[in-house]
C-alpha positions in Angstrom: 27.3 -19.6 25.3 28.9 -22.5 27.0 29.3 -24.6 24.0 30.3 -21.7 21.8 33.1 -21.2 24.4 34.2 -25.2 24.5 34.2 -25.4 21.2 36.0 -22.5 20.2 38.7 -23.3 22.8 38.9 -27.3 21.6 39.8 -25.7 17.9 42.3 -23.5 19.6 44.1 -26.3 21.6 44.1 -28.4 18.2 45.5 -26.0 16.1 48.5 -25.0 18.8 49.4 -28.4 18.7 50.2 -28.2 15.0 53.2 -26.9 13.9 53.3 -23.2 13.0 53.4 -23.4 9.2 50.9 -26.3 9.3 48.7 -24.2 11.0 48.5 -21.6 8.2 47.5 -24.2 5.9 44.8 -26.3 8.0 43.1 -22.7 9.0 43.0 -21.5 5.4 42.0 -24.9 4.3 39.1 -25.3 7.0 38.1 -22.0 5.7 37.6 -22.5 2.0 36.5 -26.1 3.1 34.0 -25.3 5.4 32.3 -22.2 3.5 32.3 -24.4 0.0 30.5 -26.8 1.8 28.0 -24.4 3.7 27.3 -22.5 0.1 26.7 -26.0 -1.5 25.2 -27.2 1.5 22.9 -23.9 1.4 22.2 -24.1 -2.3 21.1 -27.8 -2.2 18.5 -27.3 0.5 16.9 -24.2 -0.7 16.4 -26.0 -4.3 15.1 -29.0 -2.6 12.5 -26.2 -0.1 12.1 -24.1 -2.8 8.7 -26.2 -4.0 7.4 -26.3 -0.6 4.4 -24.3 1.1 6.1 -24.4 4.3 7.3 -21.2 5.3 9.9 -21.8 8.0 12.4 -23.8 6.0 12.6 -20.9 2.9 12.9 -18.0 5.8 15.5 -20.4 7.9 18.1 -21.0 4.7 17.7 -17.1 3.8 18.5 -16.0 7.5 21.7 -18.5 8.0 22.9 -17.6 4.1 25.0 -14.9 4.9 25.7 -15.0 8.4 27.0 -18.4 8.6 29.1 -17.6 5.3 30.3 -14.1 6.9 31.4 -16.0 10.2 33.4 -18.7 8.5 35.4 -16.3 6.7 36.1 -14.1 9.5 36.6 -16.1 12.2 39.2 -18.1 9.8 40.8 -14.5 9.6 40.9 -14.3 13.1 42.7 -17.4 13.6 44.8 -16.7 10.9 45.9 -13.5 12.5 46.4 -15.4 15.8 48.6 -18.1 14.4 50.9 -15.4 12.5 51.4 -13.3 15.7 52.3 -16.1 17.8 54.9 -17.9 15.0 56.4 -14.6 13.5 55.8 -11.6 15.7 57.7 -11.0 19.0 55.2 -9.3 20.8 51.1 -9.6 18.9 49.7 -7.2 18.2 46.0 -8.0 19.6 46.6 -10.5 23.1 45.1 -13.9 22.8 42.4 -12.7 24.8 41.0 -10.2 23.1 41.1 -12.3 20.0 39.3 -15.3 21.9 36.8 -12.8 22.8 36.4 -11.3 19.5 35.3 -15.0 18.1 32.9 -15.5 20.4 31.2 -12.0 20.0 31.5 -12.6 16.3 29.8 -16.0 16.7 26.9 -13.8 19.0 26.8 -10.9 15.8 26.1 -13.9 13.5 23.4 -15.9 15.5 22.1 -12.6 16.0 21.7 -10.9 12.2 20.6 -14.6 11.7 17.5 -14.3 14.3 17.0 -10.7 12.6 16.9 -11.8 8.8 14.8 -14.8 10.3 11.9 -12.2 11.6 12.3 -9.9 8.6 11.7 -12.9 6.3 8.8 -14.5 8.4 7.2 -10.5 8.2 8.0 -9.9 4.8 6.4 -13.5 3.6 3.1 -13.1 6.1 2.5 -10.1 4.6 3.2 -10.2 1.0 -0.4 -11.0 -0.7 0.9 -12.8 -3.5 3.3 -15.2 -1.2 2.3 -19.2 -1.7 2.3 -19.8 2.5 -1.0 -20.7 3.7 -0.1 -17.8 6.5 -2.2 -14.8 6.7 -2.7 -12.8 9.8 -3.5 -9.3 11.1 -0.4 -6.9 9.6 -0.6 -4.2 12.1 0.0 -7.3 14.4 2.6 -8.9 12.7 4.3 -5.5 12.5 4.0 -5.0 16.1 5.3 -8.5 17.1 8.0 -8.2 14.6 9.3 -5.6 15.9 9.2 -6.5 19.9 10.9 -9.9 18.6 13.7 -7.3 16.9 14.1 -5.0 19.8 14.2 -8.8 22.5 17.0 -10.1 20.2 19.2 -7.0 20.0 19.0 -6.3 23.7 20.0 -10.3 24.9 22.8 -10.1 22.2 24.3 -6.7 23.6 23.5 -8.2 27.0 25.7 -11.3 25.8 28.5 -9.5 24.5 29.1 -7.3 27.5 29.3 -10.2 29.5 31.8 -12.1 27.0 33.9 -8.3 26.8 33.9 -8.8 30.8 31.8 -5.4 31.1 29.9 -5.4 34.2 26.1 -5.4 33.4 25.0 -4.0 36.6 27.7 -1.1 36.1 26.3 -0.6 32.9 22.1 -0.6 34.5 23.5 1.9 37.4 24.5 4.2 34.8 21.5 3.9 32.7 19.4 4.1 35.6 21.5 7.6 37.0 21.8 8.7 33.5 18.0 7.4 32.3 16.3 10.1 34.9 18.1 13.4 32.6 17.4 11.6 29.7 13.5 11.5 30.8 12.8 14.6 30.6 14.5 15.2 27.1 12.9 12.1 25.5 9.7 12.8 27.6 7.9 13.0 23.8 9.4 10.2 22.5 8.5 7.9 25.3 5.0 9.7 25.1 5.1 8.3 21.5 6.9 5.3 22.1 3.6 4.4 24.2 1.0 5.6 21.8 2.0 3.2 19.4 1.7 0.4 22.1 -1.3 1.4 23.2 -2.1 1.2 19.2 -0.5 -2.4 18.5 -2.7 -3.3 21.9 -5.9 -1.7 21.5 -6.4 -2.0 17.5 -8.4 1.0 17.1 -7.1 0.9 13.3 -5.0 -1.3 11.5 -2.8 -1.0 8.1 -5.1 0.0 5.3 -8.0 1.7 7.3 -9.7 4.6 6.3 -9.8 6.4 9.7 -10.5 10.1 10.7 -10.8 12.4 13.8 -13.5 15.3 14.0 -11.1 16.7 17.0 -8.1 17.2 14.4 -7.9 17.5 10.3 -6.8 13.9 10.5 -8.2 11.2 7.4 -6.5 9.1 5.3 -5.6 5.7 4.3 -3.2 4.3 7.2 -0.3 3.0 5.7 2.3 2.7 8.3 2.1 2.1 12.2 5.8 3.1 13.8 7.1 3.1 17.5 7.1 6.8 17.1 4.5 8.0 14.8 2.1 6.9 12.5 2.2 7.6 8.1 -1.2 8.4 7.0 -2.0 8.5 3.4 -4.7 11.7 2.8 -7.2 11.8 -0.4 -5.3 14.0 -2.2 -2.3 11.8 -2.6 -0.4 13.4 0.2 1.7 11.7 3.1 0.8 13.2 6.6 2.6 11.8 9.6 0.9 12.1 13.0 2.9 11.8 16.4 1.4 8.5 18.3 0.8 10.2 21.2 -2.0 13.0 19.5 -4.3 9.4 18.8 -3.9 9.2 23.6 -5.8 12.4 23.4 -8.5 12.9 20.4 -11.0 10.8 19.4 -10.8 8.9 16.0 -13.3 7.4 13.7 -12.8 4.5 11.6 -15.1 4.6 8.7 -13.4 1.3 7.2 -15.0 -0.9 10.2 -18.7 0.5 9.3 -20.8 -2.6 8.6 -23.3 -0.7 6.0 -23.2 2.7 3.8 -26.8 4.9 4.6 -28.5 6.5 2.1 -30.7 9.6 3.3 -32.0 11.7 0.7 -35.1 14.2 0.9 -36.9 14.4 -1.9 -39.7 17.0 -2.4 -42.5 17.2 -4.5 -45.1 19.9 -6.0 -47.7 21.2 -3.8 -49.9 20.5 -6.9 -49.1 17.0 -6.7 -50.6 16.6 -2.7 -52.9 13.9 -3.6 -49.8 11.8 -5.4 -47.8 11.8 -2.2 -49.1 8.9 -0.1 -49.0 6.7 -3.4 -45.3 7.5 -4.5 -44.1 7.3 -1.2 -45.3 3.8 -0.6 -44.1 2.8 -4.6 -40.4 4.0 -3.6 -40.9 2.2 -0.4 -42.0 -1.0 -2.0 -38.7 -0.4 -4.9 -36.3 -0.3 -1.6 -37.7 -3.2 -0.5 -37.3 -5.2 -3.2 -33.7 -3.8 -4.1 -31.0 -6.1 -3.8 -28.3 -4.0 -2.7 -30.5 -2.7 -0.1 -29.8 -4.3 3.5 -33.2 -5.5 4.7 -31.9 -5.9 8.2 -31.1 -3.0 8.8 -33.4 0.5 9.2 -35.3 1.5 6.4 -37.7 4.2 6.6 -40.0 6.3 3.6 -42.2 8.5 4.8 -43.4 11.8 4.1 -41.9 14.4 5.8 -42.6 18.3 5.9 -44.1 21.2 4.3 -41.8 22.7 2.9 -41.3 26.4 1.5 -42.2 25.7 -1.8 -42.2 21.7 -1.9 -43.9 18.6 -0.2 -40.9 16.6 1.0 -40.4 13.0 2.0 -37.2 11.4 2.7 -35.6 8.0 2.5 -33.7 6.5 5.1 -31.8 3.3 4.4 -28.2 1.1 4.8 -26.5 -0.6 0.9 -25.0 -3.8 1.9 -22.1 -3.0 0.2 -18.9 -1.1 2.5 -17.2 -0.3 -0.9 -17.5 3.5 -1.6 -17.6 3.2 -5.3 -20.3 0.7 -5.3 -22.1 2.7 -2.7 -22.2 5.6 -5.2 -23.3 3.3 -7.7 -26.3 2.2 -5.9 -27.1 5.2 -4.0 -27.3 6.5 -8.2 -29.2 3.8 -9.0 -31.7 4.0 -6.2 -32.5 8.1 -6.7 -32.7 7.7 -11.0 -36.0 4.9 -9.8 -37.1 7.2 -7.4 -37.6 9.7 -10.4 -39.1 7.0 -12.7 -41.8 6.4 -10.1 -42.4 10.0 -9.8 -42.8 10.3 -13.5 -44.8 7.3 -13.6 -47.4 9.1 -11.0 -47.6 12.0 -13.3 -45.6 14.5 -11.1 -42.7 16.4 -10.8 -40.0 17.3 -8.7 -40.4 20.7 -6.9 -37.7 23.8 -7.5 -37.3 26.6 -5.2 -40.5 29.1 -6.5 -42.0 32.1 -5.2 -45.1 33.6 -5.6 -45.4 37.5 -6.3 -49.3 38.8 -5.3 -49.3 42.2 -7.5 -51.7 44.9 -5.9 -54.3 45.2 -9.1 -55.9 49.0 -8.4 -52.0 50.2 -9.1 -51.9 48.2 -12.0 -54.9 49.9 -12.7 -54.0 53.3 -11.8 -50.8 52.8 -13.9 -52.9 52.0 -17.5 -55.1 55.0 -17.0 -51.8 57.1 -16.6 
């Protein structure tokens, strides 16, 4: 701030020194001098970056475009105004010192919406899939971070600019701190929320594009954004559902999307007619699972014959795909059961359906012919 200050008042010492129509002239020439050299300056460079895989020069030259050209202009303007009060007005309309003041806050706004389009440019190109940087992080974090860096800049520049307005900051922290205790209790939610979504960027439960769910609440979906205040969840039927962070401080929630294998278990039950096939088919499909390539051989994997059942011999299969990837889970898990029916076939079985057996009483069948 110091050498925003010195240099501000140097340019302000030269130009009273000047006289009063000369002044009009070397501010509006500066001016158009200084922002035709900053937009060809600006244009040169991001040609020359434009080739590059770096990703700090492309995001520096996009956050100074239109600050630095927004500054020049109105600051000229300012000193402009200055220079006509002082040569053609009596008494100016806006003192000297608030316009001193007002450049240097302007000079603060600038750095400051600079710093911001910096951090928007740096998120935006992290996380764009089809950017050419060799950057790619975690985007729940780089959301999170984004945002802290955000919320750090805009509180040090309002902290700056009270203290260049000469408004006392601890003034301003005695009434927050008076004021902050009614507040409280009316944003008690918010802050509840505010926190949940910490606690979220912290922990890392789930992250942008997770599946996640939560047996406590009707809660699954696709998470597709992770705010301060609440979290935008994406359900299987297309809809949007938006959950206040602070419900995910007090259920518990599943996260499918960080399984490391799909399980199959099927039951499969065969005739009772077909008892003496059993012990043979089962160890055939067991053999087929073992030998499947989609099958995870590290994991569990279990055939075995199982129960009587009511009207079926049943064994079951017990086993983990490699595959995470629903579709191809289906497609295996199809795959697996259509060769579990070949090898049944193969046996010279069959598959068991629900039967029952009716025992008729045959001296009233009897009774009921000689009638």
């Amino acid at each position: 701030m110091t050498t925003i200050t010195e240099t501000t008042s140097r340019l302000e010492q030269w130009l009273a020194a000047l006289p009063s129509y000369w002044q009009l002239i070397a501010i509006a020439t500066l001016t158009i001098v200084f922002y035709m050299l900053w937009r060809f300056l600006n244009a040169r460079l991001i040609k020359r970056f434009a080739a590059t895989k770096n990703l700090w020069d492309d995001a520096i030259l996009h956050a100074l475009n239109k600050p630095v050209s927004m500054a020049i202009i109105i600051i000229g303007f300012l000193f402009g105004l200055e220079s006509v009060q002082n040569t053609y007005l009596d008494e100016p309309v806006i003192s000297a010192e608030i316009l001193s003041s007002l450049k240097r806050v302007l000079v603060v706004f600038a750095i400051t919406l600079g710093l911001i389009r910096l951090i928007n440019k740096v998120e935006a190109s992290i996380l764009d899939s089809d950017s050419n940087y060799q950057v790619k992080l975690d985007e729940t974090g780089v959301l999170a971070v984004s945002k802290l860096l955000r919320l750090i800049v805009i509180v040090i520049s309002t902290l700056i600019i009270f203290q260049l307005l000469n408004i006392p900051i601890a003034g301003v922290l005695t009434f927050g701190g008076i004021g902050g205790v009614a507040v409280g209790f009316a944003a008690k939610d918010l802050l509840a929320n505010f926190f949940g979504g910490l606690m979220i960027f912290l922990d890392k439960p789930f992250k942008v594009g997770d599946w996640i769910r939560s047996p406590d609440k009707e809660i699954e979906g696709t998470v597709e954004n992770i705010g301060w205040r609440q979290t935008r969840i994406r359900t299987f039927d297309k809809r949007p559902l938006y959950v206040p962070n602070a419900t995910f401080t007090n259920i518990s929630v599943e996260n499918p999307s960080r399984m490391t294998n799909r399980r199959i278990n099927e039951s499969i039950g065969l005739r009772y007619d077909d008892w003496q096939k059993v012990e043979t088919i089962v160890g055939k499909v067991k053999t087929m699972l073992q030998q499947h390539e989609e099958i995870d051989q590290t994991a569990t994997l279990m055939v075995n014959f199982d129960k009587f059942a009511a009207s079926s011999l049943d064994f079951f299969i017990y086993t983990f795909t490699k595959t995470r990837d629903w579709a191809e889970y289906h497609e295996i898990k199809q795959d697996v059961l259509l060769k579990i029916m070949n090898i049944i076939e193969q046996e010279g079985a069959e598959i068991a359906f629900p039967t029952s057996t009716l025992h008729m009483n045959t001296n009233v069948l009897e009774k009921s012919h000689e009638s």
